[in-house]
C-alpha positions, 0 to 999 in steps of 0.5 A, spaced: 515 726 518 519 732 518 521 730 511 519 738 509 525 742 512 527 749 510 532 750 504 536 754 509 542 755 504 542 754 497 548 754 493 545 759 488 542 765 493 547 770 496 546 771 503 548 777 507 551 774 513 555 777 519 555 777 527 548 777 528 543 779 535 537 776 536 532 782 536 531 786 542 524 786 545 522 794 542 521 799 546 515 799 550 514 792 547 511 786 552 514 779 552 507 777 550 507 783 544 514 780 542 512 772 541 505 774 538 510 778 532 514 771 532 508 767 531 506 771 525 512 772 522 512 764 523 506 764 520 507 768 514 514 765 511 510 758 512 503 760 509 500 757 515 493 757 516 493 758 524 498 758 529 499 757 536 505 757 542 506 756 549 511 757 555 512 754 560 517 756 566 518 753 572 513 749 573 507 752 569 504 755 563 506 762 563 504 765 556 500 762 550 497 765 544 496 765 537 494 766 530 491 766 523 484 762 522 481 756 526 477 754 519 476 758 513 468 757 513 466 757 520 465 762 525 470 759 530 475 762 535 482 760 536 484 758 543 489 755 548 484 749 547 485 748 540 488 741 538 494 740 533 497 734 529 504 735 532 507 730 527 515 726 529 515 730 536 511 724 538 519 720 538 519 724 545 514 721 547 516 714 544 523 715 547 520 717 554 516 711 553 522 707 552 527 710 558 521 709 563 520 703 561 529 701 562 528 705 569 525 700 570 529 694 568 525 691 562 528 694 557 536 694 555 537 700 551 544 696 548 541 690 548 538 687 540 531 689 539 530 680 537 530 679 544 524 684 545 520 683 538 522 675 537 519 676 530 522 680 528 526 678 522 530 682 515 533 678 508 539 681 512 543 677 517 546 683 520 538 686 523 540 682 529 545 687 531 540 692 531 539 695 538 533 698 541 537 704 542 538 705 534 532 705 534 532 712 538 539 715 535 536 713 528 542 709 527 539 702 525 542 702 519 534 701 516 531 702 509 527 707 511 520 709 511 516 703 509 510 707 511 505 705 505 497 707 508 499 710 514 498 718 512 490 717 512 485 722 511 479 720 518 481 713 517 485 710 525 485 703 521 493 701 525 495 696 518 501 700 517 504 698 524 500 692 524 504 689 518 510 693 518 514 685 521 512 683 516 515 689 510 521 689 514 522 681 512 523 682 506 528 688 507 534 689 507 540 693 510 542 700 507 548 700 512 551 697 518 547 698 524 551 703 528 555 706 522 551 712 523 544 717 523 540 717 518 532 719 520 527 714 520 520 713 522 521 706 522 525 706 527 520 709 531 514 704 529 519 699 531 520 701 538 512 703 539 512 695 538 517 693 543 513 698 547 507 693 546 511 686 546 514 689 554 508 691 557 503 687 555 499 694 553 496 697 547 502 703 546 497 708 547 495 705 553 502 704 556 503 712 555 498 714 558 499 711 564 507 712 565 507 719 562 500 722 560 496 721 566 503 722 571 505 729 568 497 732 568 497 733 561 488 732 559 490 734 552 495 730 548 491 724 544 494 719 540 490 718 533 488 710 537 484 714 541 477 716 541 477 724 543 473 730 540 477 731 533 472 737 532 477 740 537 482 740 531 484 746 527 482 745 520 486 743 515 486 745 507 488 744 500 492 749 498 487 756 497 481 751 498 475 753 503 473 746 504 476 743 511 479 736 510 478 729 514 483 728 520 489 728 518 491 721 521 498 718 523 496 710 524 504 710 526 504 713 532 511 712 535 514 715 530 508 721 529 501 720 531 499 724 537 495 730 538 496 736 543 494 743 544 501 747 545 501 749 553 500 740 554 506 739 549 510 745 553 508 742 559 511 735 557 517 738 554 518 742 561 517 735 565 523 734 561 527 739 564 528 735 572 527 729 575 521 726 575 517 723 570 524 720 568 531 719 572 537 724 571 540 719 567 536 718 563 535 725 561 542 725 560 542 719 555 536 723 551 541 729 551 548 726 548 550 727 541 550 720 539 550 723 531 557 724 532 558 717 534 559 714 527 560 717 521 558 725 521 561 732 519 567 735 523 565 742 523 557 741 525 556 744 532 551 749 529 548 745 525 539 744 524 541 736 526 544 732 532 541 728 533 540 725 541 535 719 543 529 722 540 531 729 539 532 733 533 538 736 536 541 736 543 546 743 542 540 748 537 544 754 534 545 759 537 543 757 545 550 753 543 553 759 542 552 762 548 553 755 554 546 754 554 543 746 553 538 746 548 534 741 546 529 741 541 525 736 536 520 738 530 515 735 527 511 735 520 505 731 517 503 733 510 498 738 514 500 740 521 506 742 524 510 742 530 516 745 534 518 743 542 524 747 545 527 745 552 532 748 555 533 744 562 538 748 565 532 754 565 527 749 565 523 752 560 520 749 555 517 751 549 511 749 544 509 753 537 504 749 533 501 750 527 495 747 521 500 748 514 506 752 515 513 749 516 516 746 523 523 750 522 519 756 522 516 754 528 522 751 532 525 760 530 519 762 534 519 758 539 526 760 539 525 767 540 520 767 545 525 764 550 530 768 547 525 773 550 525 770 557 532 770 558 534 777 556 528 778 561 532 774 567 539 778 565 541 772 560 542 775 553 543 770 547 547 772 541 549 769 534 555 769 531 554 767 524 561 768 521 564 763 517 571 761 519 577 766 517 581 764 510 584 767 504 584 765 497 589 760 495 592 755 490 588 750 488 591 743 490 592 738 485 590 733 489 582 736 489 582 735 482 581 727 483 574 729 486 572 732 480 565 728 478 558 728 479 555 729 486 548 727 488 543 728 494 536 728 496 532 733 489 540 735 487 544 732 482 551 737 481 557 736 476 565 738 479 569 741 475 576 745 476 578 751 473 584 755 475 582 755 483 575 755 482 570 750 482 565 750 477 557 747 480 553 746 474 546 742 475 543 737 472 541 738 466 533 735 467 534 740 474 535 747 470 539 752 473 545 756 471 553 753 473 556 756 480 562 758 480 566 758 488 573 760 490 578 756 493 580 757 500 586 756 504 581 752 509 580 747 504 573 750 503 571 753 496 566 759 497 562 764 493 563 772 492 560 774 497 564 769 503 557 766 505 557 759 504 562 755 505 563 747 501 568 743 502 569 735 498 570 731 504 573 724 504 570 719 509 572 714 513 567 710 509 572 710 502 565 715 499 567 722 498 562 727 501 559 735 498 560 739 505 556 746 505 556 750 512 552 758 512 547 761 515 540 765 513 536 770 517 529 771 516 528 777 518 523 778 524 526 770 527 533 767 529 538 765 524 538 758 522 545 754 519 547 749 515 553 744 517 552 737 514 554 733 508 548 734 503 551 730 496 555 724 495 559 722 489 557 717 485 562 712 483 562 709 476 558 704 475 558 701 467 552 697 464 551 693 459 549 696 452 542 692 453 541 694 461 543 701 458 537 700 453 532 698 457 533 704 463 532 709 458 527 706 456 524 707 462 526 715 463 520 718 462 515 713 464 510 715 471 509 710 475 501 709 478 501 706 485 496 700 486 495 698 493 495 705 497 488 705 501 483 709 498 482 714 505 490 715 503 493 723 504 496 722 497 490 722 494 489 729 496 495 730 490 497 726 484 503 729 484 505 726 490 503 719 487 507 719 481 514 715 480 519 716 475 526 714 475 529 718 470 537 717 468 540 722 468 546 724 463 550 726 468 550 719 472 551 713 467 549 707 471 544 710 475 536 711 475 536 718 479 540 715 486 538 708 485 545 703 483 543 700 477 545 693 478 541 689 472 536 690 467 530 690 472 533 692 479 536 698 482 539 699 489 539 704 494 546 708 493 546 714 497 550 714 504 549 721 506 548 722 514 542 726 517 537 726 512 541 726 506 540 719 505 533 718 508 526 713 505 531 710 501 528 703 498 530 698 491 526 697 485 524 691 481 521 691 475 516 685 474 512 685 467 506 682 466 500 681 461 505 687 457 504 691 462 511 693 468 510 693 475 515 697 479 515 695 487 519 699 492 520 699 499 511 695 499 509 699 494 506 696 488 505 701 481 503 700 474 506 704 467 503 709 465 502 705 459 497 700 463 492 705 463 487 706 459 482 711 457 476 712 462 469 710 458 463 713 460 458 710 455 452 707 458 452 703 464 460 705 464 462 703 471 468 700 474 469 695 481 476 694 485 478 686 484 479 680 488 487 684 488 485 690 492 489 694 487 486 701 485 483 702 478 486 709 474 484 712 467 486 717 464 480 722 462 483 722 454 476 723 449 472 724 455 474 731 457 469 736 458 464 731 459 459 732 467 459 726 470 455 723 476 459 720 480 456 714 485 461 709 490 457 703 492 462 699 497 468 702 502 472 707 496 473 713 494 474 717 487 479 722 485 480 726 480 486 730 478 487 736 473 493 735 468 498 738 473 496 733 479 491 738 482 485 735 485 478 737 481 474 732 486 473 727 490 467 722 492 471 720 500 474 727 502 469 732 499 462 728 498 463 730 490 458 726 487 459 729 479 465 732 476 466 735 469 473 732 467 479 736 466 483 737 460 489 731 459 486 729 467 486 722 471 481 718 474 483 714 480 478 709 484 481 705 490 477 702 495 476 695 498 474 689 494 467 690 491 467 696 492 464 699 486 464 706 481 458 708 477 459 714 471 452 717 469 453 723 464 449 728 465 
């Protein structure tokens, strides 16, 4: 969760930035008026279906409101009780969870995570410095997301956390426990089980007696519980009409509640003071532990810091202006969230929405309390500035940094010319060089002094691509970027034979085989495809994985924040001709294990004793209508050749399709469960 963020600064855009204002409530606009126009704008950039916000001040909900469309085929209103997915703002109330129960003196929060999960095991011995508190501060140093069937479509089946013991076991370490944040869900779906190992109690249960119920919220469920999901905004496929099944989080520590907004506000309010928790433990959620390991100097301004549980516990532009701001976002594939708390204030806010984007959400939540500050006489500003420089001569010393530099979607090459450096992306990834200007800061800026990047050595020997700027959606707040976004890669030779074998692999896809068939990654082939593409500009690497031998690559990138989250090894098994990837529980086959679907006569197909889904490419069969009969727990999918879905038998109740041009067929489902194909 929260895996989609704003792009708030790219390198190829030319932003106009100056000292900024928050807009002032219009001439005869109401405060209402004003938070309606927020959520709209919100709602737009997004692309969201339906959106909702909530206020809450001083002990109540005062202002609610909403947009957009609670279905595109039902003749339904939204209102204040519409229900929202809230996605990774649940780690708030994991976190709250956690804390009540150190309040009470069974859970050390410095104490190993072992001495509460005695199963708990890694292939890494350093697991057993792991303390509960990493788990909150995402500072334990895990792999990352180990999540495979856990997004599911109408489906609450908890095997995802179930066995998430057991996926860890066979992991190992991406860092020394503490060395520094990187988000992780896994942590979260670890700390739900020290919940249930403490209490005794399901940990849906556990939070409702200690937090839900105590604090009056009637409206928040968790995806364990049995409520009216009919009470759910609907949720879609792109331009589609047909509403999807519930979108369904089976990790819920780290993202499976629901909520209206006014119940999430009312949560982040009871946060504000004592009561459901003691001051100390507010304080604790509330300090910078980001900064405690390996973190950029300059990132008071930045979207991430993190506290326990929170996003950030100093939001820009509050910072600015000596006002505590804490704030948490969350995004499922479909729902969208944002919770804002400023205790000093005790206010807090909530903005929801069904598709959209969470950072748009949290702006407009950001405004609407901007809007309530002003009315009390406090104006909020934002300067948004970079820090005065002049051009210099570039240093001989930054030419040793030269190379190539990656992170999460980019691959950069460094180069120098005069007291320029010159960025050019990857090949594969297209785009036209940048050129940005020496400074007498040690930073290197573009034309327009809008985006600032600095090559930064760290203490951990790795050197570290920095960008710092800030962007300003007209009608919301500014947002700035201040973190470590690439990391340089190290030379790392290979054998002419290992060499070989790797780029013989490419330009292969590679299909997963043991996701469950009411999986959310269904709904999109391109979600499900694997590559691991060597790039020219990385020798010795598939995309970011280290290669280490012919049939095994290992995660890399060390980069904070989110630089470096969901990372994972790869090994690569051959059987019967046909190669297997495996990656962080996921199994997948090669394309070229996957043969043409037959529709002849009695053309049928049935998933096997191994569970494992059954793919096709559409081939020769293109353009013929099929009738499609599922016997057994199962579901069918088939995609156009771009990834997009033509039909399914689970989520829409398809029961022919005519087959696409160079499509995919894919037929998952528990053992037994059996396909028929009928020409009509």
């Amino acid at each position: 969760m929260n895996g989609k963020r704003i792009c708030a600064l790219a390198l190829a855009g030319v932003l106009t930035l100056s000292a900024f204002s928050p807009a002032a409530l219009a001439a005869g606009d109401t405060r209402a008026e004003s938070a309606q126009a927020a959520i709209t704008q919100a709602m737009t950039y997004g692309g969201a279906t339906s959106i909702q916000y909530a206020l809450w001040e001083d002990g109540e909900i005062t202002m609610t409101g909403h947009a957009g469309t609670f279905s595109r085929t039902e003749n339904r209103a939204l209102t204040d009780d519409t229900l929202y997915g809230i996605g990774s703002v649940s780690k708030i109330y994991t976190t709250a969870a956690l804390l009540s129960l150190a309040e009470e003196g069974k859970v050390e929060l410095d104490a190993p995570v072992t001495r509460y999960l005695t199963d708990f095991t890694m292939a890494d011995p350093r697991y057993t410095d792991i303390t509960v508190e990493m788990l909150l501060d995402h500072s334990s140093g895990l792999m990352g997301d180990s999540t495979r069937s856990a997004f599911l479509f109408g489906d609450a089946d908890p095997a995802a956390t179930d066995t998430l013991l057991e996926r860890l076991s066979t992991q190992r370490l991406k860092a020394n426990p503490g060395a520094y944040s990187v988000y992780c869900n896994d942590g979260f779906t670890l700390a739900e089980l020290v919940v249930e190992a403490v209490t005794g109690q399901t940990f849906t249960d556990y939070v409702r007696t200690a937090l839900l119920t105590p604090a009056g919220l009637d409206d928040t469920f968790t995806s364990a519980d049995a409520f009216d999901t009919d009470r759910l905004a609907r949720i879609y496929l792109d331009g589609d009409t047909r509403a999807l099944p519930v979108d369904t989080l089976n990790i819920i520590g780290a993202g499976g509640f629901y909520a209206t907004a006014s119940d999430l506000a009312a949560f982040g309010g009871s946060l504000c003071a004592p009561g459901l928790l003691d001051q100390d433990s507010l304080d604790a959620m509330a300090v910078d532990h980001a900064v405690e390991g390996l973190w950029p100097a300059d990132s008071e301004d930045d979207l991430l810091a993190f506290g326990l549980g929170w996003d950030s516990v100093h939001m820009f532009p509050f910072n600015q202006n000596g006002i505590t701001a804490l704030v948490k976002g969350g995004d499922s594939l479909y729902y969208h969230a944002g919770l804002i708390v400023l205790p000093e204030y005790d206010m807090a806010v909530a903005v929801l929405s069904s598709g959209g984007l969470s950072t748009y959400n949290q702006l407009a939540g950001a405004q609407i309390l901007m809007d309530a500050l002003a009315e009390d006489g406090i104006t909020v500003t934002a300067d948004t500035a970079l820090p005065d420089a002049q051009p210099a001569a570039l240093p001989a010393s930054e030419l040793e940094k030269a190379g190539t530099y990656a992170g999460l979607g980019s691959v950069m090459t460094v180069a120098f010319a005069g007291n320029e450096m010159v960025l050019t992306p990857a090949a594969i990834l297209g785009g036209e060089a940048q050129r940005l200007t020496y400074y007498s800061d040690g930073s290197y800026r573009d034309a327009s002094n809008s985006v600032m990047v600095k090559l930064v050595e760290e203490t951990d020997g790795q050197t570290y691509f920095y960008q710092k700027g800030y962007s300003t959606l007209p009608g919301l707040p500014p947002v700035c970027q201040a973190q470590y976004v690439l990391q340089k890669m190290e030379e790392n030779p290979l054998s002419q034979a290992d060499a070989q074998v790797w780029a013989g692999r490419s330009s292969m896809l590679y299909l997963p085989l043991n996701e469950k068939y009411t999986s959310e990654l269904y709904a999109n082939a391109t979600s499900l495809f694997s590559s691991v593409p060597v790039l020219a500009e990385c020798p010795g690497y598939a995309t970011l994985y280290r290669i280490t031998d012919a049939n095994h690559a290992v995660q890399y990138l060390t980069i904070p924040g989110n630089g470096s989250r969901n990372g994972a090894d790869l090994t690569f098994t051959t059987q019967n001709g046909v190669e297997y990837l495996e990656m962080n529980g996921y199994l997948c086959m090669a394309l070229t294990g996957v043969s043409s679907i037959y529709t002849g006569a009695g053309a049928a197909c049935s998933i096997q004793t191994d569970g494992y889904a059954r793919w096709f490419q559409v081939g020769s069969a293109a353009g013929q209508t099929l009738a499609l009969t599922v016997t057994g727990k199962g579901g069918c999918y088939v995609y156009n050749a771009d990834g997009s879905l033509a039909a399914s038998t689970y989520l829409f109740g398809d029961t022919s399709v005519t087959l696409p041009e160079n499509g995919w067929i894919v037929f998952a489902g528990e053992v037994g469960a059996r396909l028929q194909l009928q020409r009509q």
